[in-house]
VEXDREN-2710 file (C-alpha; in Angstrom, 1 decimal):
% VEXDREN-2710
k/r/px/py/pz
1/UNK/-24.3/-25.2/-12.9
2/UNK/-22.8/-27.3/-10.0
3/UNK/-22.3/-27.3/-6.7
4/UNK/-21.1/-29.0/-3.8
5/UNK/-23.6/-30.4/-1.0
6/UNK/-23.0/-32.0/2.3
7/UNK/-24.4/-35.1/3.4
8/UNK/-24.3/-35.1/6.9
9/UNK/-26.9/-35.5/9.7
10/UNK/-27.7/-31.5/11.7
11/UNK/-25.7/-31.2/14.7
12/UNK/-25.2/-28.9/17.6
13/UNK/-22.6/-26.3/17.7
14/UNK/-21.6/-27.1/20.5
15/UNK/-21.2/-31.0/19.4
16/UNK/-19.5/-30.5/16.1
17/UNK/-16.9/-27.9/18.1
18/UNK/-15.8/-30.5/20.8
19/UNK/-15.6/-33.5/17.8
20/UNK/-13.3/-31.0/15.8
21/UNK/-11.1/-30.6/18.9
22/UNK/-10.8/-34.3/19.9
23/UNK/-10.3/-35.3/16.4
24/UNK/-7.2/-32.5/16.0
25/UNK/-6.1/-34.1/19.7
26/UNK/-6.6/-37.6/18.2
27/UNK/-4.5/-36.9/15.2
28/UNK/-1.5/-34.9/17.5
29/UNK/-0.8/-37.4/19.9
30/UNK/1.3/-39.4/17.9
31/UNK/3.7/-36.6/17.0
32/UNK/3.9/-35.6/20.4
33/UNK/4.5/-39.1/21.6
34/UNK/7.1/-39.6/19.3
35/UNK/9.1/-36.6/19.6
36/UNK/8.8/-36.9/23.5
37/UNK/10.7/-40.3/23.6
38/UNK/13.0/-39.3/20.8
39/UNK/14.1/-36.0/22.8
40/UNK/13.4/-37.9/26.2
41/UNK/16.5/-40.2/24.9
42/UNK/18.4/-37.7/23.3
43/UNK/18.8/-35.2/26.5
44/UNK/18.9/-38.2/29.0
45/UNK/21.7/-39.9/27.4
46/UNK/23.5/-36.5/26.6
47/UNK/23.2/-35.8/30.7
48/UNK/25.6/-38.8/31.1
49/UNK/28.0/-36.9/29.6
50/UNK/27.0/-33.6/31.7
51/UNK/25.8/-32.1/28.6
52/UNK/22.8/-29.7/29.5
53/UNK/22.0/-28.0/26.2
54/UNK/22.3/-30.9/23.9
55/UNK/19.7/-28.8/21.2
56/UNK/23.0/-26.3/20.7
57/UNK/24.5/-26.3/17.1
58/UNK/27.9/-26.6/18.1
59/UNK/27.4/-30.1/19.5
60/UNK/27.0/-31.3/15.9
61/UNK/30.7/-30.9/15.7
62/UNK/31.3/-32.7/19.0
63/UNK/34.5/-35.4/18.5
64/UNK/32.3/-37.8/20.9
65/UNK/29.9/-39.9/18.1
66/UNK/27.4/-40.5/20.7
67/UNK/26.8/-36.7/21.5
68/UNK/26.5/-35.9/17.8
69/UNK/23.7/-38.6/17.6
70/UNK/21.9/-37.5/20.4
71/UNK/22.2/-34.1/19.1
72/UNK/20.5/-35.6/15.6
73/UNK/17.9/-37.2/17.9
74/UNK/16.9/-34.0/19.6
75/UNK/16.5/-32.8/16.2
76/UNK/14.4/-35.3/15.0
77/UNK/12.1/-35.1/18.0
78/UNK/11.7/-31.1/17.7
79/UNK/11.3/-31.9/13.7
80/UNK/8.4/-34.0/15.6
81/UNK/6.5/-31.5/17.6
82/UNK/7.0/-29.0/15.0
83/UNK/4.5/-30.5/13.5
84/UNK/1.9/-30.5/16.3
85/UNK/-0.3/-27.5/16.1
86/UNK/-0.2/-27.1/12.0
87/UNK/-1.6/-30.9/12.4
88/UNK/-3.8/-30.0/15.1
89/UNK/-5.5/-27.2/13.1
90/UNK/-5.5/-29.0/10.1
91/UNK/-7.4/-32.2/11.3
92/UNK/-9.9/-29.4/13.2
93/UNK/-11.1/-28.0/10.0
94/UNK/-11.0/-31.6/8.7
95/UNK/-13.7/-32.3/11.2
96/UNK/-15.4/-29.4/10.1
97/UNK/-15.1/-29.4/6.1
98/UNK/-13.9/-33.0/5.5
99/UNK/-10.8/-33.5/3.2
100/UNK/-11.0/-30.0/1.5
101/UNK/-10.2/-28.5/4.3
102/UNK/-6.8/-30.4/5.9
103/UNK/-4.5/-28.1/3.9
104/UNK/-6.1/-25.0/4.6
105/UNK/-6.0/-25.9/8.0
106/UNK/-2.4/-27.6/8.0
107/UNK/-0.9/-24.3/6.8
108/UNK/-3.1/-22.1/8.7
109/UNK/-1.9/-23.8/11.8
110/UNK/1.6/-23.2/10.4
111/UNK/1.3/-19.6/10.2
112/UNK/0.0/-20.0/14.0
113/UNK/3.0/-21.8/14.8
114/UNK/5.2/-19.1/13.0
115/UNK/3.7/-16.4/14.4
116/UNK/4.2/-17.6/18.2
117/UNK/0.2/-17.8/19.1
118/UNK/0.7/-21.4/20.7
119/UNK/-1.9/-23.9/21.0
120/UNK/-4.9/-21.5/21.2
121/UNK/-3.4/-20.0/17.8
122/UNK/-3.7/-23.3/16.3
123/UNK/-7.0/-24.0/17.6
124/UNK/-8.6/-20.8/16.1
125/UNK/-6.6/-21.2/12.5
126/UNK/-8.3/-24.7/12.3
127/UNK/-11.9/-23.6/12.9
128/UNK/-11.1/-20.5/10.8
129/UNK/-9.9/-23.1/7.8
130/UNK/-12.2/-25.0/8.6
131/UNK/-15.6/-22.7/8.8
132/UNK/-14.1/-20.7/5.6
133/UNK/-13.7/-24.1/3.7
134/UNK/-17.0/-25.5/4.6
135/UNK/-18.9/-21.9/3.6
136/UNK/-17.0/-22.2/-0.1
137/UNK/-18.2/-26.1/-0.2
138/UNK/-21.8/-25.1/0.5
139/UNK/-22.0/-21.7/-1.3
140/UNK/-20.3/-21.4/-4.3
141/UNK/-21.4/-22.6/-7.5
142/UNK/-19.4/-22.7/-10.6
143/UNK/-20.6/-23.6/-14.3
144/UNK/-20.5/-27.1/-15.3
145/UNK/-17.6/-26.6/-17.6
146/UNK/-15.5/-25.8/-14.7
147/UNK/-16.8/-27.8/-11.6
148/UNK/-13.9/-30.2/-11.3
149/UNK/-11.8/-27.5/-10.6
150/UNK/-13.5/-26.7/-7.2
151/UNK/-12.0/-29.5/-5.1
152/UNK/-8.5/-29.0/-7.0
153/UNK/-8.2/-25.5/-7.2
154/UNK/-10.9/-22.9/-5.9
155/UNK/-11.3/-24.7/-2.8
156/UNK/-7.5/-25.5/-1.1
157/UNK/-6.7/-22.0/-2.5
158/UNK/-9.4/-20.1/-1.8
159/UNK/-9.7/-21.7/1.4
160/UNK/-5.8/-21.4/2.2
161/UNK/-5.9/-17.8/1.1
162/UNK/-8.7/-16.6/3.4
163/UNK/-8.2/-18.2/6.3
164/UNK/-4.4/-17.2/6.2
165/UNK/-5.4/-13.4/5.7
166/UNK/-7.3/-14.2/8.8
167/UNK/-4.8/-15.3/10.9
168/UNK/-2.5/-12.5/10.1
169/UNK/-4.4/-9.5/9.8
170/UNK/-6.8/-10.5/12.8
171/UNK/-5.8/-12.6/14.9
172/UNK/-1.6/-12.0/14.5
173/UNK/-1.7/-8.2/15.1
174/UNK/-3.3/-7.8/18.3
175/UNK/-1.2/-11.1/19.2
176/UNK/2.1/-9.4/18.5
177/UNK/0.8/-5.8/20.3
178/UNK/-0.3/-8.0/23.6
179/UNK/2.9/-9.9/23.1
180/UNK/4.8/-6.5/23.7
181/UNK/2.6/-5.3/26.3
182/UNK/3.1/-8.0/28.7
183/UNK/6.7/-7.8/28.7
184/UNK/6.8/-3.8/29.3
185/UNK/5.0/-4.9/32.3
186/UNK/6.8/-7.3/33.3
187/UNK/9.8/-4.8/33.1
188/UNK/8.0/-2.5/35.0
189/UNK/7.5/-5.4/38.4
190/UNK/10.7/-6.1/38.2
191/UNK/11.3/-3.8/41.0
192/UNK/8.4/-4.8/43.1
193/UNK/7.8/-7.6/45.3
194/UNK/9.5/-10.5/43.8
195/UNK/6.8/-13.3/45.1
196/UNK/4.2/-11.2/43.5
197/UNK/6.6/-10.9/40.2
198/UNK/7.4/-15.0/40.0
199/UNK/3.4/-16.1/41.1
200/UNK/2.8/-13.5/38.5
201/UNK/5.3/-15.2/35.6
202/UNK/4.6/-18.8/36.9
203/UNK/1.0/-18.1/36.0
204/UNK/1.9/-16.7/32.2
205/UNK/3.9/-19.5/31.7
206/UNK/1.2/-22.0/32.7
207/UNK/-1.7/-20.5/30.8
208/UNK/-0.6/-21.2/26.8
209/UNK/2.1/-23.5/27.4
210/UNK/4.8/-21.8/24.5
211/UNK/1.7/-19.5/23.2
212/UNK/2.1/-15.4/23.2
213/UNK/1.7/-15.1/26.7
214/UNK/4.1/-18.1/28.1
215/UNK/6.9/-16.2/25.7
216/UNK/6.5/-12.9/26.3
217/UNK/7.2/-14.1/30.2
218/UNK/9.6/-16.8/29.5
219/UNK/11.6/-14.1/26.6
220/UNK/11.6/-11.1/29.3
221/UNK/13.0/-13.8/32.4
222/UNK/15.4/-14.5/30.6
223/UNK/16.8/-11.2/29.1
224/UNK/16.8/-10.4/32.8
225/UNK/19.3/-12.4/33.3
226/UNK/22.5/-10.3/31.6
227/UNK/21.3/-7.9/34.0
228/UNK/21.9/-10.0/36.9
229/UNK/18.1/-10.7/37.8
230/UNK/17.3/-14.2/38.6
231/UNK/13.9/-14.5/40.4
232/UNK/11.7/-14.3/37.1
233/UNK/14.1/-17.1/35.1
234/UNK/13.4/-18.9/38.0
235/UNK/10.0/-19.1/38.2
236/UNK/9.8/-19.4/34.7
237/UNK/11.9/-22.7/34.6
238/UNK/9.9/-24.0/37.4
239/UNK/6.7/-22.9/35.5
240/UNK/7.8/-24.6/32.0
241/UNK/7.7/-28.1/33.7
242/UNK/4.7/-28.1/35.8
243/UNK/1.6/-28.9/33.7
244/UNK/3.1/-31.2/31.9
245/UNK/4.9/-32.9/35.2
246/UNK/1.0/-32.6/37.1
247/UNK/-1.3/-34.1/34.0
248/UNK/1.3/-36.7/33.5
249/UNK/1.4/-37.8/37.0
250/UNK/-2.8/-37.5/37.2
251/UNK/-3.2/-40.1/33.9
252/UNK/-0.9/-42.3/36.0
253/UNK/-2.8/-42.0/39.4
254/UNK/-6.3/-41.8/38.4
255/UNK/-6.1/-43.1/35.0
256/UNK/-9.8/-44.0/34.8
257/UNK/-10.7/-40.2/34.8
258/UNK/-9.1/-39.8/31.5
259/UNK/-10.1/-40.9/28.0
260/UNK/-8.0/-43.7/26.4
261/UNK/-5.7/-41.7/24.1
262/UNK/-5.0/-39.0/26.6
263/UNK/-3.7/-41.6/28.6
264/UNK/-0.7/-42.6/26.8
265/UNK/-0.7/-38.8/26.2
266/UNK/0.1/-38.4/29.9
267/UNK/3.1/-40.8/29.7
268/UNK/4.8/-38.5/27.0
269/UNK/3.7/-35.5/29.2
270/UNK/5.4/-36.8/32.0
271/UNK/8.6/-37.4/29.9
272/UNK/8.2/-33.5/27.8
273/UNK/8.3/-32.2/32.0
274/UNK/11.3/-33.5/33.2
275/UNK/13.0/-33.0/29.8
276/UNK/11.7/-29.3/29.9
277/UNK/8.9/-29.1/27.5
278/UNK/6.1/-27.5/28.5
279/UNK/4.0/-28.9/25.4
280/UNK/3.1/-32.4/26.8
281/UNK/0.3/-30.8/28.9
282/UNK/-1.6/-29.0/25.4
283/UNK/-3.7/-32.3/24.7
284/UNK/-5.3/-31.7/27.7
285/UNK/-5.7/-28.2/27.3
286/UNK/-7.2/-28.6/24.1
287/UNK/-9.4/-31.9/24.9
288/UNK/-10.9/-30.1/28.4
289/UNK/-10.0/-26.0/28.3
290/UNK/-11.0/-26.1/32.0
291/UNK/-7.6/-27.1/32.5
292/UNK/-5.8/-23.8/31.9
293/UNK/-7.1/-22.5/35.3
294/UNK/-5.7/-25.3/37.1
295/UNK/-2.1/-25.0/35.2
296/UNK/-2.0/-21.3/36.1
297/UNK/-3.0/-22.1/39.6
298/UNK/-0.1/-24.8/39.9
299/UNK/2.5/-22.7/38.2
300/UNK/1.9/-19.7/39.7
301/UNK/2.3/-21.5/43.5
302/UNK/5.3/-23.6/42.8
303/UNK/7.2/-20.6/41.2
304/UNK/6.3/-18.2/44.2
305/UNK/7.7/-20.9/46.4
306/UNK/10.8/-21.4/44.9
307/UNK/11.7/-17.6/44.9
308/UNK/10.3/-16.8/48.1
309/UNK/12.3/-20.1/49.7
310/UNK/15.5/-18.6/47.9
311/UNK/15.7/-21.4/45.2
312/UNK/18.3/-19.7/42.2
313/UNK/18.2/-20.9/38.7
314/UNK/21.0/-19.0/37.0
315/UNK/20.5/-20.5/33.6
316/UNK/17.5/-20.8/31.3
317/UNK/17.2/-24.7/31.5
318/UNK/13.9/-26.2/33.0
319/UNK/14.9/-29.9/32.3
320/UNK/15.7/-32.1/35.6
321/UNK/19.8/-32.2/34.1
322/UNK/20.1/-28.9/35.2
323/UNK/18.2/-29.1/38.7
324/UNK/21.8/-29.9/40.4
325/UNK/23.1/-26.5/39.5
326/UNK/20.4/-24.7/40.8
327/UNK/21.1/-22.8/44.5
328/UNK/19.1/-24.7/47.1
329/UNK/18.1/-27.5/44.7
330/UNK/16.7/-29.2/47.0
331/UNK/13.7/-26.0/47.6
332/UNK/13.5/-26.1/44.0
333/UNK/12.5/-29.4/43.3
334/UNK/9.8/-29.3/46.3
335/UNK/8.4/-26.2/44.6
336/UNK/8.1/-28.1/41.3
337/UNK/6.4/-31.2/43.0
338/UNK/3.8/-28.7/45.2
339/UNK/2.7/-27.0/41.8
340/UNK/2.5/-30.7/40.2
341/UNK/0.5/-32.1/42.6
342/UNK/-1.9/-29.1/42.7
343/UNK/-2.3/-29.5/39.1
344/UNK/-2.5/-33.6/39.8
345/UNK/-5.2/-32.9/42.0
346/UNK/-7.0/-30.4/40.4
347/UNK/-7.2/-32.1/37.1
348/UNK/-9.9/-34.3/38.9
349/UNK/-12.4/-31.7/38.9
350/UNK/-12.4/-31.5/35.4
351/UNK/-11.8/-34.7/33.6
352/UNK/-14.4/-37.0/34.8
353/UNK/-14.1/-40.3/33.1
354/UNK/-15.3/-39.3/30.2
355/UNK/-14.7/-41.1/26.8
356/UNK/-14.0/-39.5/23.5
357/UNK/-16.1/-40.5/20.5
358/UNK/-14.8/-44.2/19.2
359/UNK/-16.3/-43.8/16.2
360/UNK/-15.6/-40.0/14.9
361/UNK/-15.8/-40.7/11.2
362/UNK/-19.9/-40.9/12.0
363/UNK/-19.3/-37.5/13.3
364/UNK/-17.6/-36.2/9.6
365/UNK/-18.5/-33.8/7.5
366/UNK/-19.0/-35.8/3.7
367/UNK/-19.3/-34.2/0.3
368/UNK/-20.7/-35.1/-2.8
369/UNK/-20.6/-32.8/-5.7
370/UNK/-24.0/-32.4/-7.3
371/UNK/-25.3/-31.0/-11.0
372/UNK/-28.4/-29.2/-11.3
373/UNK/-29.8/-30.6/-14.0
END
């Protein structure tokens, strides 16, 4: 009979689970840098043309060459951070299970992404892959006629298989069912005090950053819209650009508080806010979840000030191209710096300075296969 084995050194819970995260963080960053400056150039240079929605299809037909290419480059930098939470969850359970379980992981996060569960979608499918791939290393033992079929076969399949079943039959369902929920009840406020109803949006938006809860606010703002109701698309295009706008600004500021990597995070974060991306701030979310409370906090004030100061956004662009067109502007872009700064300021009660792990491969799960004899 064999068996796989881990050689590894015992270690906390609560160790192994914040070296999983920071080694999914440490493996994002570079798609997220890279498809920050790629869109960053793409939607700045397509505003010189007073182009505002440069992602459209129809601009791939433009007569202009350069609008075309920046349209291709907007592409290539969503291509980019398309790729961000299935390589999130895939390096997770990589941390967790070692190589056996990136492609568990990798496509686990991918059903996250497809599904619309956001970052904390991703997080769970890669400790899900990661925890079911580790549990088939350990446990199962096949004949020795057949053990070089474990890492090839039984394992990536097995492993792919379970934790996907997972994702959709546990975690996706009740997802979808809050999903609905939230924007019934957002419906139903939409008659109500309209401060309470964009503090209340701002906040959604600012808790999973493109997750469940961010679209089921930013999805029911905007179908508001063809109705003639413009307070909630308001304060969810304020909202979009906050936390990433806030934790950019802090790594700038008080760039000793933040570990290395997350520092040149915060430059593409800065760049993802004023290009309308609310996705530059999940590194941060995902390095130091303390940080969620301090996004809703920031979002939720800054959109509650621009309503209740009578700033109107009419369209549903977040990015700083479209800030002109917005009714009071000027309202508007104060209510975007308040909520950034709070978020600026408040990021300093939760990163401290300190530094991720330099050496995380100490920290990895290795396996050996072993024969009983």
């Amino acid at each position: 009979m064999a068996k796989f084995s881990m050689n590894k050194k015992e270690k906390s819970v609560g160790t192994e689970v914040k070296t999983a995260i920071m080694t999914g963080v440490s493996y994002m960053l570079p798609l997220i840098i890279a498809g920050a400056v790629i869109m960053g150039i793409a939607r700045i240079g397509a505003s010189f043309y007073g182009i505002d929605n440069i992602w459209d299809g129809s601009h791939a037909e433009a007569a202009n060459a350069l609008v075309r290419l920046f349209h291709a480059f907007d592409g290539f930098g969503g291509l980019a951070l398309s790729l961000m939470l299935p390589v999130v969850a895939g390096y997770i359970a990589f941390s967790i299970a070692d190589k056996p379980g990136i492609a568990p992981g990798m496509v686990a996060g991918l059903l996250a992404k497809e599904m619309g569960t956001g970052f904390l979608g991703a997080l769970a499918a890669g400790f899900i892959a990661g925890y079911i791939v580790k549990l088939l290393v350990t446990k199962v033992k096949l004949p020795k006629s057949v053990a070089s079929a474990g890492p090839i076969f039984i394992i990536p399949v097995g492993g792919t298989l379970l934790a996907c079943l997972v994702m959709m039959y546990i975690i996706g369902d009740p997802l979808a069912a809050m999903n609905r929920g939230l924007e019934n009840w957002l419906l139903s406020m939409s008659d109500g005090n309209k401060i309470v109803l964009a503090a209340v949006v701002g906040g959604m938006v600012g808790f999973d950053l493109g997750g469940p809860i961010n679209k089921a606010a930013v999805t029911t703002a905007m179908a508001m819209l063809a109705s003639g109701i413009y307070d909630p698309n308001t304060a969810a295009q304020v909202a979009i650009i906050i936390p990433p706008i806030g934790i950019g600004v802090a790594t700038l500021i008080w760039k000793q508080r933040f570990p290395h990597s997350l520092q040149d995070a915060g430059k593409a974060s800065t760049l993802m806010g004023l290009i309308g991306v609310s996705e530059g701030a999940i590194p941060f979310a995902l390095a130091n979840p303390k940080i969620i409370v301090v996004n809703v906090i920031g979002s939720a004030v800054g959109s509650a000030m621009a309503v209740g100061l009578g700033a109107v956004n009419r369209a549903p662009i977040s990015g700083f191209y479209g800030w002109l067109a917005v009714e009071n502007w000027l309202v508007y872009v104060l209510a975007i710096a308040v909520g950034s700064g709070i978020i600026a300021v408040g990021s300093l009660l939760v990163f401290k300075g300190e530094e991720l792990p330099k050496k995380q491969e100490e920290a990895k799960p290795k396996f050996k296969i072993t024969r009983a004899q």
